[in-house]
C-alpha positions in Angstrom: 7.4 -30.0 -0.2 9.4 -27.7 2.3 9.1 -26.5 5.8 10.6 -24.9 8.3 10.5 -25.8 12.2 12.1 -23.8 14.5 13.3 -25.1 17.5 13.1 -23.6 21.5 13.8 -24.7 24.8 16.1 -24.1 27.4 19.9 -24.0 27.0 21.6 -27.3 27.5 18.3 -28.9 27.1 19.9 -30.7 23.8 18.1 -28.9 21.1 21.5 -28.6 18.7 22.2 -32.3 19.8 19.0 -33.5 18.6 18.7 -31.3 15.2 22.1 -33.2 14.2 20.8 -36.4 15.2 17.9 -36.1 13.1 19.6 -34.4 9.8 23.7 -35.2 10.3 24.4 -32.0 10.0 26.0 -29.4 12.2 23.9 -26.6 13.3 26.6 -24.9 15.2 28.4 -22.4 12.6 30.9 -20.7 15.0 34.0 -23.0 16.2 32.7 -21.0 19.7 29.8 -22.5 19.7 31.4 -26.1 18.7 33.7 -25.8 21.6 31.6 -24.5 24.2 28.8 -27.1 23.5 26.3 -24.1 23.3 24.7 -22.4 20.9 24.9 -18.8 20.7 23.4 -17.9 17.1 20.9 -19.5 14.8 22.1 -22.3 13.1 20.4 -24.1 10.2 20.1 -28.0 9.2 17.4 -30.3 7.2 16.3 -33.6 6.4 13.6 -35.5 4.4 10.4 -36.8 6.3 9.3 -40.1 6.1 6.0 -39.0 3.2 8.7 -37.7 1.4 8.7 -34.3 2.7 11.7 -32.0 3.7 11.5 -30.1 7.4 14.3 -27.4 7.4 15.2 -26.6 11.1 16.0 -23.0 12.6 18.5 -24.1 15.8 17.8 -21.0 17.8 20.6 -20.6 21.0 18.7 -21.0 24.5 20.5 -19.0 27.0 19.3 -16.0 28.4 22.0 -13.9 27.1 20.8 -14.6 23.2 17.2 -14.7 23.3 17.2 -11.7 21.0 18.9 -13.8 18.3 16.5 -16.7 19.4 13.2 -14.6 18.6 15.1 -13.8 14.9 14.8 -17.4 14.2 11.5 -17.8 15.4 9.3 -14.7 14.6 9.3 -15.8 10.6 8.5 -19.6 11.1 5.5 -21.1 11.7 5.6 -24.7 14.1 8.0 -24.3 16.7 10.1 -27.7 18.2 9.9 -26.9 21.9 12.6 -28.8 23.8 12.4 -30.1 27.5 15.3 -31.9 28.7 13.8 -35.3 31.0 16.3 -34.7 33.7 15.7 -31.3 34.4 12.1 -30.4 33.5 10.4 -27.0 32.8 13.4 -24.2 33.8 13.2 -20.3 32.9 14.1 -19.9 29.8 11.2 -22.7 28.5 8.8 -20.4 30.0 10.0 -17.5 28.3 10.9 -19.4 25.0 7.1 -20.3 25.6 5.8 -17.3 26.1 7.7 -15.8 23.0 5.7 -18.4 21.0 2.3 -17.1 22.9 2.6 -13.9 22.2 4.1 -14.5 18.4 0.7 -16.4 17.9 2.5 -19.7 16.9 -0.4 -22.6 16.9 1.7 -25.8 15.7 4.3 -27.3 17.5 5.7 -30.3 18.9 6.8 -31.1 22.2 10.3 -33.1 22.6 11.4 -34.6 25.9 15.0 -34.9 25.3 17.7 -37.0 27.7 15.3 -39.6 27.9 18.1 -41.9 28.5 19.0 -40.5 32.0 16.0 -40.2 33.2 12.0 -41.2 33.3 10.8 -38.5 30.6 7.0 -39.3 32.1 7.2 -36.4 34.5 8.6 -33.8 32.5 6.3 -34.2 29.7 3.6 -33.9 31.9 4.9 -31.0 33.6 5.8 -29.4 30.2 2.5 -30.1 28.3 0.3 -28.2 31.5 2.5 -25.0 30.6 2.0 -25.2 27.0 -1.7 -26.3 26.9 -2.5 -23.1 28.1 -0.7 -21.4 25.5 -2.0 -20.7 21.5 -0.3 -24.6 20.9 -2.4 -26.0 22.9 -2.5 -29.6 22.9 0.7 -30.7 21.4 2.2 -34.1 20.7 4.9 -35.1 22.8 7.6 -37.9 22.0 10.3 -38.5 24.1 13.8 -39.0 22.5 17.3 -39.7 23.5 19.9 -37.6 20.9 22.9 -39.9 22.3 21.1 -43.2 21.7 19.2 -42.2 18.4 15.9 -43.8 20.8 12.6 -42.6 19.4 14.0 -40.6 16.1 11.5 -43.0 14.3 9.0 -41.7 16.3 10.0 -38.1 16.2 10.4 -38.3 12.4 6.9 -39.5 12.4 5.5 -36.9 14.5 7.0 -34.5 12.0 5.2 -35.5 9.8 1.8 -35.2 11.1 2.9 -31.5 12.5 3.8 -30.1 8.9 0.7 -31.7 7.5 -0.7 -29.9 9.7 0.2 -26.6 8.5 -1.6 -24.1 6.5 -0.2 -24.2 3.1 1.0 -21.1 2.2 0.8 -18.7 -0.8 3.4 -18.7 -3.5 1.4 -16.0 -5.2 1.7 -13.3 -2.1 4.2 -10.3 -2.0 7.0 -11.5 -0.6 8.3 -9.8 2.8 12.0 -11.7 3.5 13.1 -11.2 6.9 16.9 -11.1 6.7 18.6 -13.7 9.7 21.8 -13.5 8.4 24.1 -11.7 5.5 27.8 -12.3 5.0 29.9 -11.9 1.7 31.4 -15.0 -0.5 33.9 -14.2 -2.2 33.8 -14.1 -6.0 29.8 -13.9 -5.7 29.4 -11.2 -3.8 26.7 -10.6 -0.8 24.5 -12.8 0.1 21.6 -12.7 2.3 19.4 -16.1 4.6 15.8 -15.8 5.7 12.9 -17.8 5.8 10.6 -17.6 2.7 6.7 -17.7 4.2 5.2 -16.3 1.1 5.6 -15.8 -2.5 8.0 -16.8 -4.7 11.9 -15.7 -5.7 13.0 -15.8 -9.0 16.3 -15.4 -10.3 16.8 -12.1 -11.6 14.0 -10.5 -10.0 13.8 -7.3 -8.9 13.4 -6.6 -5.3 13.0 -3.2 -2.4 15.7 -3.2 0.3 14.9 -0.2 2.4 14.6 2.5 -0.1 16.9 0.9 -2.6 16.3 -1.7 -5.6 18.4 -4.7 -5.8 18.5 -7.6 -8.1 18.4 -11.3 -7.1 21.5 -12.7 -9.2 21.3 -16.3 -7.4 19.0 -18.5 -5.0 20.1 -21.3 -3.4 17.5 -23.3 -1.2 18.6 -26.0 1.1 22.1 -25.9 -0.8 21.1 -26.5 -4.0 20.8 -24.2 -6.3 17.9 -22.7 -7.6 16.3 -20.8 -10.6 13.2 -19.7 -7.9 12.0 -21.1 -5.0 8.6 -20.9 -3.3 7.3 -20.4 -0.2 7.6 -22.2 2.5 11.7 -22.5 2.4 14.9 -21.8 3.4 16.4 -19.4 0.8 20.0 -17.8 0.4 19.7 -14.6 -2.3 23.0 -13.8 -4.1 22.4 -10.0 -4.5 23.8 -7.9 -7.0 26.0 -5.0 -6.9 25.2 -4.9 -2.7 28.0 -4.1 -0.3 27.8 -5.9 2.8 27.5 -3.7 5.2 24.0 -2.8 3.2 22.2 -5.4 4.6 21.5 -7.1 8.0 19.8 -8.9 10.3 16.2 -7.3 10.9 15.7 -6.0 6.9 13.8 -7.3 4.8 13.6 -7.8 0.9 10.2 -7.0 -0.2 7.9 -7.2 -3.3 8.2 -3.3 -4.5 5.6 -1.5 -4.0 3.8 -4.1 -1.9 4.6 -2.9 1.7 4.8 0.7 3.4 7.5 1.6 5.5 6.4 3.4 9.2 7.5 4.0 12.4 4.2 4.8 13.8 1.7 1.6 14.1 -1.8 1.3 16.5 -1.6 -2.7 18.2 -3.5 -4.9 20.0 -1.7 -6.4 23.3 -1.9 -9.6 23.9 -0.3 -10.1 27.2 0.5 -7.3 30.4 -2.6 -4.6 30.6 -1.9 -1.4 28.1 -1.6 0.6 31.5 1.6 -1.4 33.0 3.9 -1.3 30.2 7.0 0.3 30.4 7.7 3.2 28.3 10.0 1.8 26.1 10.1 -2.1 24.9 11.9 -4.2 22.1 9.4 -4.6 19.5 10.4 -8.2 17.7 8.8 -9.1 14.3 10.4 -11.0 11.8 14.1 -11.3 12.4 14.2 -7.4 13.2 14.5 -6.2 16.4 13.5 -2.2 17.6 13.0 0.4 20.4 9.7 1.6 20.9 8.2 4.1 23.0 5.0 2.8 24.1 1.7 5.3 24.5 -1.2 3.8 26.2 -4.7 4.1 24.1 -7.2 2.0 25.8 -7.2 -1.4 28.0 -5.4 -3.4 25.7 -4.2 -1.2 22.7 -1.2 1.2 22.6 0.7 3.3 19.9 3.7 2.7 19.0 6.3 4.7 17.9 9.6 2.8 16.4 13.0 4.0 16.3 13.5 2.9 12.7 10.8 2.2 10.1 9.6 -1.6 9.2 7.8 -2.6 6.7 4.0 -3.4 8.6 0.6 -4.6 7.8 -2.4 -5.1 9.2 -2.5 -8.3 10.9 0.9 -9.1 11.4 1.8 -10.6 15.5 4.6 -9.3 16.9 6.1 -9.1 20.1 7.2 -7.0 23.1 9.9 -7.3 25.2 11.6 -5.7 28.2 15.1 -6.5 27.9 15.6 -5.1 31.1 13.7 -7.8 33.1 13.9 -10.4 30.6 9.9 -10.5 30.1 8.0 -10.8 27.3 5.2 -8.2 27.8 3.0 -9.7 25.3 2.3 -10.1 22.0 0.9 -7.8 19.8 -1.7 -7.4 16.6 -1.1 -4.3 14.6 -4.3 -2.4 13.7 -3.6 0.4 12.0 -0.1 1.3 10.3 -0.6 4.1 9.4 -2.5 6.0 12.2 -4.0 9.5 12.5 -2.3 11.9 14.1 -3.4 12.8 18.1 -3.4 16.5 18.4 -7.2 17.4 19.5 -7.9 17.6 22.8 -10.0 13.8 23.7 -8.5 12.6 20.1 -7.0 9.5 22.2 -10.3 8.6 23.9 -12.0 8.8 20.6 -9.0 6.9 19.1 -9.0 3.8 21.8 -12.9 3.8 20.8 -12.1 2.9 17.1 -9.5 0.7 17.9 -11.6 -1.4 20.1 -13.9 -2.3 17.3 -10.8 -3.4 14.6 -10.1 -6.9 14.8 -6.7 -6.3 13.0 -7.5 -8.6 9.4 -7.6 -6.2 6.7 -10.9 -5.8 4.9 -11.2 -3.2 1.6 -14.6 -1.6 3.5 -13.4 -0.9 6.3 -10.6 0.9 5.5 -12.3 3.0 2.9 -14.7 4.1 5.8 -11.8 5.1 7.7 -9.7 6.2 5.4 -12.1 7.2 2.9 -10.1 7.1 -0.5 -7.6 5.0 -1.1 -5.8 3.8 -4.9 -5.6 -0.2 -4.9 -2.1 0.2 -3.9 -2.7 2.0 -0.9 -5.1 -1.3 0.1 -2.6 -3.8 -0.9 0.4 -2.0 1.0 -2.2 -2.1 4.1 -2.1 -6.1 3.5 -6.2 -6.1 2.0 -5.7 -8.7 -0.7 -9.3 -8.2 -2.0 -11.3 -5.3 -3.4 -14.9 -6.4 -4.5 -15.8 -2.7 -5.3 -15.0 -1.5 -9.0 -12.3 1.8 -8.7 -14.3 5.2 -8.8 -11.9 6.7 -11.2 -8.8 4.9 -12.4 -7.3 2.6 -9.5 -9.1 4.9 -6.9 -11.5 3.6 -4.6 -13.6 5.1 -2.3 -16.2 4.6 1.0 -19.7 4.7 -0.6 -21.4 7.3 1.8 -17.6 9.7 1.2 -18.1 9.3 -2.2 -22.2 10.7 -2.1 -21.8 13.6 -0.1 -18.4 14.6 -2.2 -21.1 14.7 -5.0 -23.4 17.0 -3.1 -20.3 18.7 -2.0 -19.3 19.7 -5.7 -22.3 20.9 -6.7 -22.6 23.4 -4.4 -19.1 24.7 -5.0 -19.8 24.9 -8.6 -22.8 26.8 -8.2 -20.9 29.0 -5.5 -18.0 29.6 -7.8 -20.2 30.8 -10.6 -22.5 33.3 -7.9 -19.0 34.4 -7.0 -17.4 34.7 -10.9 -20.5 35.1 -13.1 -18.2 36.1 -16.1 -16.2 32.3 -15.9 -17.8 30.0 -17.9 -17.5 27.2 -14.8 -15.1 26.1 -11.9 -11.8 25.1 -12.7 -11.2 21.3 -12.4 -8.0 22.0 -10.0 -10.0 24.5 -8.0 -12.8 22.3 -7.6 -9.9 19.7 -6.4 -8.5 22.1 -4.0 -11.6 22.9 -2.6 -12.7 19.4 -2.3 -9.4 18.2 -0.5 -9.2 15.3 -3.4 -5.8 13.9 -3.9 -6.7 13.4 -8.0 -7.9 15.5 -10.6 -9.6 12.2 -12.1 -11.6 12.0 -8.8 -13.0 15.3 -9.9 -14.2 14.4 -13.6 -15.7 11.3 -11.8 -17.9 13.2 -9.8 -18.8 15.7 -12.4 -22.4 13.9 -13.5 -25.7 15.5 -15.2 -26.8 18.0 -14.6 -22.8 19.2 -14.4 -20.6 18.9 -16.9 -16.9 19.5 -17.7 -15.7 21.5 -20.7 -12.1 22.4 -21.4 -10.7 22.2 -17.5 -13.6 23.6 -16.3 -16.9 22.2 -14.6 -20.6 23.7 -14.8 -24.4 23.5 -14.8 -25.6 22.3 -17.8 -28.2 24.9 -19.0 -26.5 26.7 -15.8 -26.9 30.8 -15.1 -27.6 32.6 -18.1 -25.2 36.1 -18.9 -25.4 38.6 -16.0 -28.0 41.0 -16.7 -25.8 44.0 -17.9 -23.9 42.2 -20.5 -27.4 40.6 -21.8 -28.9 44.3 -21.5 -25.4 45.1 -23.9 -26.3 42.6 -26.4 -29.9 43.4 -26.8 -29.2 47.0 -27.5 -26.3 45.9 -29.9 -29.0 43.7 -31.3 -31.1 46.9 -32.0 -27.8 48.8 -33.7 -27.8 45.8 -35.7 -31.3 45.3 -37.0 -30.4 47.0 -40.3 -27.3 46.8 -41.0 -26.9 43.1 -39.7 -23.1 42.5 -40.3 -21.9 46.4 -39.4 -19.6 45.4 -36.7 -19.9 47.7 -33.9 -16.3 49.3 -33.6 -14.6 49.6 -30.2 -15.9 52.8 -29.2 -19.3 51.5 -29.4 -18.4 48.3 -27.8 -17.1 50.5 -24.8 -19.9 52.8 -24.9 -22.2 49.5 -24.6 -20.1 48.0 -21.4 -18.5 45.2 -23.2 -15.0 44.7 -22.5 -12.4 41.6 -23.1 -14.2 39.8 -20.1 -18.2 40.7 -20.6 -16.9 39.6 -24.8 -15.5 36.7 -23.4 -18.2 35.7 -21.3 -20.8 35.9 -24.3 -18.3 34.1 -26.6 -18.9 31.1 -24.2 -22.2 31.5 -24.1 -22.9 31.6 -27.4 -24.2 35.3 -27.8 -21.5 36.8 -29.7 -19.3 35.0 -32.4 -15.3 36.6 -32.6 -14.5 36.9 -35.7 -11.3 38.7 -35.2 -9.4 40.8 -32.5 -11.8 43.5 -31.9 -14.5 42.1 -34.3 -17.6 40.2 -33.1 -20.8 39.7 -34.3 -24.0 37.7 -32.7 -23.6 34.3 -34.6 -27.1 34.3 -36.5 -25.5 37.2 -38.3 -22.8 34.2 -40.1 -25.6 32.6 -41.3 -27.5 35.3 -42.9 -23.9 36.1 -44.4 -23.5 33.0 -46.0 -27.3 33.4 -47.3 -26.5 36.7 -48.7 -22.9 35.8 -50.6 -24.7 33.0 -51.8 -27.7 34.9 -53.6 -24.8 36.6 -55.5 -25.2 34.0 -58.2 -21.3 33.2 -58.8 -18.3 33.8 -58.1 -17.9 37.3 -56.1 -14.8 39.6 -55.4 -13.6 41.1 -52.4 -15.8 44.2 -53.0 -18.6 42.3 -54.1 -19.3 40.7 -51.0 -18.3 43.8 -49.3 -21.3 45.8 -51.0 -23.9 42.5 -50.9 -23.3 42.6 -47.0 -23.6 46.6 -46.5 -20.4 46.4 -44.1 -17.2 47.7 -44.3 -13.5 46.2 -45.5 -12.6 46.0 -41.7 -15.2 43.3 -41.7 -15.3 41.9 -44.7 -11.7 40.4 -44.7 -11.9 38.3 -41.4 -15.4 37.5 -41.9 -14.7 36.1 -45.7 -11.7 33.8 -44.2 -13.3 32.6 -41.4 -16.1 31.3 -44.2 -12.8 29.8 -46.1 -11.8 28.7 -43.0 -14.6 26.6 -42.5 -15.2 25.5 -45.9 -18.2 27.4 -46.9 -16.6 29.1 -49.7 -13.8 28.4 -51.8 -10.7 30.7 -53.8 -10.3 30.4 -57.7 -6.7 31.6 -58.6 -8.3 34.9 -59.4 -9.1 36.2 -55.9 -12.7 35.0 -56.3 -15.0 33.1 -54.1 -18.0 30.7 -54.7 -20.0 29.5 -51.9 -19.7 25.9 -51.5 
């Protein structure tokens, strides 16, 4: 079992010193940093644990200069190594190390009193452990340690232990969202990329989102070995494949595709200075990335943010806020909403700051459907909602219960306005009904459509709905009456016109069932095809052209397209000469 420990503390304070005491490895990576005895960028070490378990270190530099580099090692990890030097106590940048890890959320960590060999580590532990208790660690641990001497590395080892056992164990199942620390090239391999793994799992080969782009993971090594995949919670180094260099860098992140949302616009939670007193533009630090915001003041303790380059944010996920300026941490944050409405009505921000004061920033499937109203189960997992207890309403959309009820109401009444307003259309078009509705799928539509509505060839409608405008019923019944006699005389088109049936009152009782087309021009109400079939069949055998002409009392204009449509449909059947035998 892997994990990672980052470490924090003021510079000097021998936090490089005691990470190669306890794994004999060098953290430093720049000959700088080596000769200058201080370290300026993250470095990265390991060792086993007394239970067996391996604790990868993230040496983070403590002067004031770097602390942007420091927060890149930190943001992704979860314990934190806080370092306290005995001869010099609690100095500025532990408090502002600390108060990175307060407003990050960090709840596991370890305090070590370094330098114990020149001097009584009694009153800087106590003097460190008031500051942090009142901090999210808490009550932490302290051991007290000499990195020149190697006194109390059995202890500290020890105390390891019990901090990682400690931690929640973490979700090799779960998209994975790789905060890129560092990226260089080796040669004959190519670009490759550091970060700490928190969740989910890497596989060799695997296909992941950098930014807009896809890139393939060609090699992992973890803790320099390699490896076919590697789990979370690690150290990782991703061979990519076919990336140029200068592609990648500190602050992206590799990501599950089509698990997070890229946005530049995200509602928080402040944990820290009152919503009122920030400045207008901060640092906003999550993960190893590190961006200008403009900061908008919603209520007491919740603001909008708008970033200067798009991340890849959830709900739930701490951050931090900085003023680089005045080398303060302003707080942390919680983000809310990622993907917030817009503010252009006059009192929208009240009524905003409302609504965010009753989010508690973990991402539950409800409530975003009653905010949001419909959204597809990607649209909830790119939020960060991992489950949906509700089945989909159509396909792999889901919507808020009391939206979904009063879009039914809602299409009902459209349908019956549409066929007030076209009485000739045999129902509303599906897309209209779409538009009309503001729905984002046509599926959503023939989900809502339930008795008494129905859908029919792209259309929707009442079943049993409004019989035939008046005049065209008016039409048929006097066409009725021309027919009464001579059943199958097929009124021609000057009568048709004379009666007030054009192409769209003719279409409109095709639909409806009044009239039956049997050609261009020829129609004929559709009780008149079965008395047809009655009368050919009567004729005792098989019957010509002619004689079917003169059994039916109609004319040849008739006769042809009404005798195919019958051999059409199987009712009567061709010998080789020309003749016909009902079936």
């Amino acid at each position: 079992m892997v994990h990672v420990v980052a470490t924090a503390g003021h510079v000097d304070h021998g936090k490089s010193t005691l990470v190669r005491a306890l794994t004999g490895m060098e953290p430093d990576r720049w000959a700088e940093e080596r000769r200058r005895g201080m370290t300026i960028d993250l470095g990265f070490a390991w060792t086993d644990l007394p239970s067996g378990a391996t604790v990868a270190f993230v040496d983070v530099p403590g002067h004031e200069r770097f602390v942007p580099n420091m927060l890149a090692g930190v943001g992704p990890v979860p314990a934190a190594l806080l370092v306290v030097a005995a001869d010099e106590g609690w100095m500025p940048q532990s408090a502002e190390h600390l108060a990175a890890l307060d407003a990050l959320g960090v709840t596991h960590g370890l305090l070590v009193v370094t330098r114990a060999d020149l001097a009584d580590p009694a009153a800087a532990t106590a003097q460190a452990r008031a500051q942090i208790v009142a901090s999210t660690l808490g009550a932490v641990e302290a051991v007290a340690v000499s990195g020149t001497t190697g006194a109390g590395l059995a202890d500290l080892r020890h105390a390891l232990d019990r901090l990682v056992a400690a931690l929640p164990p973490a979700d090799p199942a779960a998209p994975v969202r790789l905060w890129v620390d560092r990226a260089f090239t080796i040669q004959g391999s190519g670009t490759v990329v550091t970060g700490t793994l928190g969740a989910g799992t890497l596989r060799a080969g695997d296909t992941l989102a950098l930014g807009d782009r896809s890139v393939r993971v060609k090699g992992l090594q973890s803790l320099g070995r390699p490896a076919d995949q590697v789990a979370a919670v690690a150290r990782v180094a991703i061979n990519l494949r076919n990336v140029p260099k200068d592609a990648v860098a500190r602050g992206d992140a590799l990501l599950t595709p089509d698990a997070f949302r890229h946005t530049d616009l995200v509602d928080v939670r402040v944990h820290g200075d009152p919503a009122a007193d920030l400045p207008a533009t901060l640092t906003l630090h999550i993960g190893s990335a590190a961006v200008a915001v403009t900061v908008r003041p919603l209520g007491k303790d919740t603001v909008r943010l708008r970033l200067a380059r798009p991340l890849p944010l959830r709900i739930g996920d701490r951050a931090l806020l900085r003023d680089p300026g005045r080398h303060h941490v302003a707080g942390g944050v919680t983000v809310l909403d990622p993907l917030p409405p817009a503010l252009r009505r006059r009192g929208a921000a009240a009524t905003r700051a409302t609504e965010l004061a009753t989010m508690d920033g973990r991402p539950d499937a409800a409530d975003e459907l009653r905010r949001r109203g419909l959204l597809t189960t990607g649209h909830l997992r790119t939020l960060g909602v991992t489950t949906v207890a509700a089945r989909p309403v159509a396909g792999d959309w889901h919507a808020d219960p009391a939206l979904w009820a009063a879009l039914g109401e809602r299409l009902g009444k459209e349908v019956d306005r549409y066929a007030a307003a076209h009485p000739l259309e045999p129902g509303m078009p599906v897309e209209a009904l779409r538009r009309a509705l503001g729905l984002p799928d046509r599926a959503l539509v023939d989900a809502l459509v339930t008795p008494p509505l129905r859908g029919h060839d792209g259309r929707v409608a009442r079943t049993g709905g409004p019989t035939l405008p008046k005049p065209i019923q008016d039409a048929l019944d006097e066409l009725a009456a021309d027919l009464r006699d001579r059943p199958f005389h097929a009124p021609d088109a000057h009568r048709l016109e004379d009666l007030g049936l054009g192409p769209r009152e003719i279409a409109a009782a095709v639909r409806a069932g009044a009239l039956f087309k049997i050609a261009d021009g020829i129609v004929l109400p559709p009780a008149s095809i079965d008395r047809a079939v009655a009368v050919l069949r009567d004729i005792g055998g098989p019957f010509t052209l002619s004689e079917a002409r003169q059994a039916l009392d109609t004319t040849r204009r008739v006769a042809v397209p009404l005798l195919e449509l019958l051999d059409r449909r199987g009712v009567t059947a061709r010998d080789a000469d020309d003749r016909r035998t009902v079936v």
